[in-house]
N, C-alpha and C positions, 0 to 999 in steps of 0.2 A: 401492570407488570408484577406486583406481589413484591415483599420486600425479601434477601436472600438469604438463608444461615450465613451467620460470619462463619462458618467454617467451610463453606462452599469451595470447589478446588477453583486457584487460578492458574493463570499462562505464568511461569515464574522462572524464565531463562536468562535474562540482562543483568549486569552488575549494575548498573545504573537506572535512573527514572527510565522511564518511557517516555519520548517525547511526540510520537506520530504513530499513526495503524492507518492501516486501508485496507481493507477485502479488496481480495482478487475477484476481479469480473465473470470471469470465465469458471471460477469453482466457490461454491458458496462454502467451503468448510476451508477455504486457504489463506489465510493472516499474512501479511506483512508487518515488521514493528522495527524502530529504530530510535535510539538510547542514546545516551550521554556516554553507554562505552566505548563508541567508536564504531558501532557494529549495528549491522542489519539482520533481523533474522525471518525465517520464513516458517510457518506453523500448520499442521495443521489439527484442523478445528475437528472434533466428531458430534456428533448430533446429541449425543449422552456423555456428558464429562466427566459421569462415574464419581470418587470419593477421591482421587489423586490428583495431585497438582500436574500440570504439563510442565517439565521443565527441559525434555527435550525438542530443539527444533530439526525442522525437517535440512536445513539448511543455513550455515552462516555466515554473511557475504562480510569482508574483510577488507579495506581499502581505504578506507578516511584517518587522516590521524589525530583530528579531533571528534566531538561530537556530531551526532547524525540529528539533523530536526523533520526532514520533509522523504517520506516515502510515497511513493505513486505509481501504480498500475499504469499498463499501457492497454488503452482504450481496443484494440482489437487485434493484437500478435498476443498468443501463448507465450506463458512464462519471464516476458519482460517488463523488468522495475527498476524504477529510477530513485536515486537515492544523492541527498544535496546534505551538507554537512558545514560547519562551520568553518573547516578549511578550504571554503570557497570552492568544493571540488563536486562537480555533478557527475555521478556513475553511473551507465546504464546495465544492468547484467542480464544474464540467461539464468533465472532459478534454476531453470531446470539440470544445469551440470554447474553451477556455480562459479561460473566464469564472470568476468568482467571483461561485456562487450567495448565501452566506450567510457570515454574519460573526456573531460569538457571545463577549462579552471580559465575561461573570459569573464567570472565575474571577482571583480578585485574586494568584493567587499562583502557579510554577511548577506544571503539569499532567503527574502523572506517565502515566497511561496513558487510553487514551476505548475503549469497547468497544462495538459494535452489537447491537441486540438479534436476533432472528429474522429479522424482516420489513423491521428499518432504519428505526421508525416511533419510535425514542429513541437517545438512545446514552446511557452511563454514563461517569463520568470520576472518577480522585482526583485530588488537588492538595496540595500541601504546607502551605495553610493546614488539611490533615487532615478537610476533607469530603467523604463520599461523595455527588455529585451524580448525579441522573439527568435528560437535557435533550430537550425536544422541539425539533430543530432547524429544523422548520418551522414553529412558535411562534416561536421565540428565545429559550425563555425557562425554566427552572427547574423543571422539574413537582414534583421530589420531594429531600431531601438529609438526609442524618446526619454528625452532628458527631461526628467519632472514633469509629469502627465498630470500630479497633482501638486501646488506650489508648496505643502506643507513637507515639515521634517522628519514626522511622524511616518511607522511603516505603513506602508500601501498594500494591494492585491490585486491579483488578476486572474483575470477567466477567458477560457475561448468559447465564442457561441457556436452555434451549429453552421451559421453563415461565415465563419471564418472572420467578425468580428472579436475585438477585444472591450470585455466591461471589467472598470477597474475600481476599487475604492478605495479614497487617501481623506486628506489633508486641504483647509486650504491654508493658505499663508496665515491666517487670526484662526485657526485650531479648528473650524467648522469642518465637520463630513461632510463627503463630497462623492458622487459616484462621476464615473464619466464611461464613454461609449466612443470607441477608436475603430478605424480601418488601418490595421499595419501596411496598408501599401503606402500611405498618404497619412502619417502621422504628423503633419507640420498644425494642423488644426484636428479637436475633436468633431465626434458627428452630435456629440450631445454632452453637456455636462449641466450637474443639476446638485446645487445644496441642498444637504438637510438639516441640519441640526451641531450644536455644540456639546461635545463629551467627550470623552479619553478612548474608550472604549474601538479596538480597531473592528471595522466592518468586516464579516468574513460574506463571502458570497459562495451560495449555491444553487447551481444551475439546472433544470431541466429543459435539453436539448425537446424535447416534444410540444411542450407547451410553449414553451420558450419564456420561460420565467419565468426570475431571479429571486431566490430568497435572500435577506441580508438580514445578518444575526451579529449583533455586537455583546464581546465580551464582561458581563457587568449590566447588560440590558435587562430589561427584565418585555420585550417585546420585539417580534419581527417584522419587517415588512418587508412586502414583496411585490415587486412590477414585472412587468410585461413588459417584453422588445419586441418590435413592429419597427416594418419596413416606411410609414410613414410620421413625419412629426407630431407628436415632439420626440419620439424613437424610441424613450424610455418611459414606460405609461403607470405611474404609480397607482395600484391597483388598493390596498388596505394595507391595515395592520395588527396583528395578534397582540395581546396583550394580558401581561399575567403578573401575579404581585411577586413571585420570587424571582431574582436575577439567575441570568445563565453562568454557569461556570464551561460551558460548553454546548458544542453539539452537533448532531451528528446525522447524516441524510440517508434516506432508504433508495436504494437502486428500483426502479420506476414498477419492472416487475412483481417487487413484493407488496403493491398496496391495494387494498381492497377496493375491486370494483362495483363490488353490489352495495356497497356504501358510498360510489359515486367518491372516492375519495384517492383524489390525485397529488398527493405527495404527504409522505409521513417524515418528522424531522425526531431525533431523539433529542432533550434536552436534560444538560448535565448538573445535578444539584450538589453540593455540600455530600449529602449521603443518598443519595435516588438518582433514577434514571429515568427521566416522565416521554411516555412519546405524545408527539403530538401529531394529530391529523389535520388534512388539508379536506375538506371535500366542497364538492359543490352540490347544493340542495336541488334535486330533480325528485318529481314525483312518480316518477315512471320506473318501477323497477326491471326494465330493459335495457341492455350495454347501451351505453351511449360512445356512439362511435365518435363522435366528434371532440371527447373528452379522453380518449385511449388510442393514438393512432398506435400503429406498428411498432414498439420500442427494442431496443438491442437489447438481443437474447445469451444467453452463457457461451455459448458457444463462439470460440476465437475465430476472425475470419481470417491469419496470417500462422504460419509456423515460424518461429524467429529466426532461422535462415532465409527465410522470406522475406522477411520485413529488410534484415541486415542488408540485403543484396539491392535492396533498392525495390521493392512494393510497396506499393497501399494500397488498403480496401477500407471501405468505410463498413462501420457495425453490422451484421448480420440479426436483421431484424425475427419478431413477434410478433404476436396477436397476443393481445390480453382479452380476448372474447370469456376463455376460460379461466381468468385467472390465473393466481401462480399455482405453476406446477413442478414442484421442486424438479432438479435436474438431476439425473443419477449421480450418485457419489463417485465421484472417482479419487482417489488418491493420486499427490502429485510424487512422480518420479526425477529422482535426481542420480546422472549417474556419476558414482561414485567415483568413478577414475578421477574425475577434476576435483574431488573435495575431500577426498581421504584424506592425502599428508594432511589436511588443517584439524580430522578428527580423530580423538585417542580410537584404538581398536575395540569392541566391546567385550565386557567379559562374559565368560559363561561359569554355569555351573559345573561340579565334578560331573553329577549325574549327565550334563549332556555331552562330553568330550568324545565319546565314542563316534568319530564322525572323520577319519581321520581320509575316506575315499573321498571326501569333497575340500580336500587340503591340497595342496599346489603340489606339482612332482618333488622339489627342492623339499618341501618339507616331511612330503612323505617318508620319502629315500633318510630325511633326519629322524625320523619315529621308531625308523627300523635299527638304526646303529644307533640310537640310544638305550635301543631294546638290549642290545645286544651286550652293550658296555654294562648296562645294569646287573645283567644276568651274570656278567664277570664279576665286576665291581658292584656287590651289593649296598644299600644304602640305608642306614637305617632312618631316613625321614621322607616322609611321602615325594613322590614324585611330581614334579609340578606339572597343572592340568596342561590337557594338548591345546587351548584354549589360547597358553599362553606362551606358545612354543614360537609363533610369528615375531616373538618381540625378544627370545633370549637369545644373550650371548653363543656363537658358535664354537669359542674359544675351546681346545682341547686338552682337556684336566684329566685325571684319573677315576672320576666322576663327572659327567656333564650335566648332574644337578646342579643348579645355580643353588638351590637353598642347603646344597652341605657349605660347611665352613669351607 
């Protein structure tokens, strides 16, 4: 990766930490991020980030009254993301006009992680009061939940698989990690649970729906491991483990697309250091430099298979698949549109230069009709201090003076 000037430009819009990112599915240059201010915002990324910092976002969704920790994409509707905050409050919105579709506050107590299933027709979520809940959020409401899935007190996690199972990882009662493997229809017994090990560090899991198997990266680890889910016992088939002498501070998964196939290499993880950002690849050793089809089936492609009126109305589709025969092939850039009518009042108006005012035919009639009777007043009542740009004409006072420059006394 090469190490990066410290003066390199960042993303620089939150008053507070950063606590969560996730790329948008469907657009490789679109960020989601959410802070300790209360706020979600939506970015986007250009391919060249130039010498300037970003500090405007495309978009600032507004709704939690405390801290924001978990932002998440929806697996196959355009422009819908969900957003969990420490006032117990789950929000689903439309980036794309900055609306706030749904509102969802069944969980009474801190919400460690919300996972999507396939199609995006649930999600899953744990919570500190230690239940595994499963929600239809076009309902509002609870379909499915297990009290303590793992016996410890420690936070948990959860995932959905491709089959519409849940793998979860906690706690046991004496501090041991523990993964386990659930069917939400029939939670009264797991399909599988399996010890690993004693350490503080919470398991995070990452999944690939293709392969079907599970990376688990604990915080402070300095090692992954990773199993395979199979439809036969023992269900969950622990497969190896990576191992490295620095601990993780982090880390972070490549979408299935971007990883190199002519290195036979099926899943790259980034891992978060002190001051670096190391990736790591997965591959498997084959001598054949021919795709191996059996190592790349069809994987979901950028392209949304829902418009979120769609999804809202009660659809589901499951991901619009790929061919990785050739590789990635970036996807044209599109910029995300946001229309403006729902998220103006939340943004100041922008300003412009003198030089560009002259512009006054793409000004609303009300204002036009003001440009001319201020012309007019001017030409009476002359002023000796500049006139204020037409820029900023949207936002003065109407009020009728003897001058209708705001900047005379």
């Amino acid at each position: 990766m090469g190490r990066l000037d410290k003066n390199h430009p960042l993303v620089t819009g939150h008053a507070g930490p950063v606590l969560d990112i996730d790329w948008c599915p469907h657009n490789d240059h679109i960020l989601a991020s959410c802070s300790e201010d209360t706020t979600a915002m939506v970015w986007q990324i250009p391919d060249q980030m130039g010498t300037q910092p970003i500090s405007e976002p495309i978009v600032v969704l507004e709704g939690h009254s405390k801290r924001v920790g978990i932002v998440t994409w929806h697996p196959t509707a355009r422009n819908i993301l969900l957003t969990a905050g420490s006032d117990n409050l789950i929000i689903i919105w439309n980036v794309g006009t900055g609306e706030a579709l749904i509102s969802m506050d069944d969980h009474p107590d801190l919400i460690y992680n919300v996972s999507w299933n396939r199609n995006g027709s649930l999600f899953c979520t744990t919570c500190k009061d230690r239940r595994l809940r499963v929600c239809d959020p076009r309902k509002r409401e609870v379909v499915a939940e297990r009290m303590a899935p793992h016996e410890g007190i420690r936070p948990m996690r959860a995932i959905f698989t491709r089959d519409g199972n849940l793998f979860t990882t906690g706690f046991t009662r004496m501090s041991q990690r523990e993964l386990g493997l659930w069917d939400p229809t029939h939670f009264e017994e797991p399909i599988a649970l399996l010890e690993l090990d004693t350490s503080n560090g919470v398991l995070l899991p990452y999944y690939d729906p293709d392969t079907n198997m599970v990376y688990l990266c604990g915080k402070g680890d300095s090692s992954i491991r990773y199993f395979e889910i199979t439809e036969e016992p023992p269900y969950v088939h622990y497969l190896s483990t990576f191992s490295s002498k620095e601990p993780q501070r982090g880390m972070g998964f490549m979408p299935k697309r971007g990883v190199d196939v002519s290195k036979c290499e099926i899943a790259r993880l980034y891992k978060l250091h002190d001051k670096k950002c190391e990736p790591i690849a997965m591959t498997v050793p084959r001598k054949s430099d021919l795709f191996q089809d059996d190592l790349y089936p069809d994987t979901a492609g950028p392209d949304p298979a829902l418009e979120p009126e769609e999804w809202l109305e009660g659809r589901d589709e499951d991901p619009i698949l790929q061919s990785m025969r050739d590789g990635y092939v970036p996807p044209k850039s599109r910029e995300l549109k946001v229309a403006r009518k729902n998220v103006l009042d939340s943004r100041p108006t922008p300003r412009r230069s003198m030089s560009s005012c002259d512009g006054s035919a793409n000004l609303p009639v009300s204002q036009t009709k003001y440009i001319t009777s201020l012309s007019e007043c001017l030409s009476k009542n002359p002023c000796s201090r500049p006139v204020c740009p037409v820029s900023d004409l949207s936002v003065l006072s109407l009020t009728c003076l003897s001058c209708t420059c705001l900047s005379c006394p």
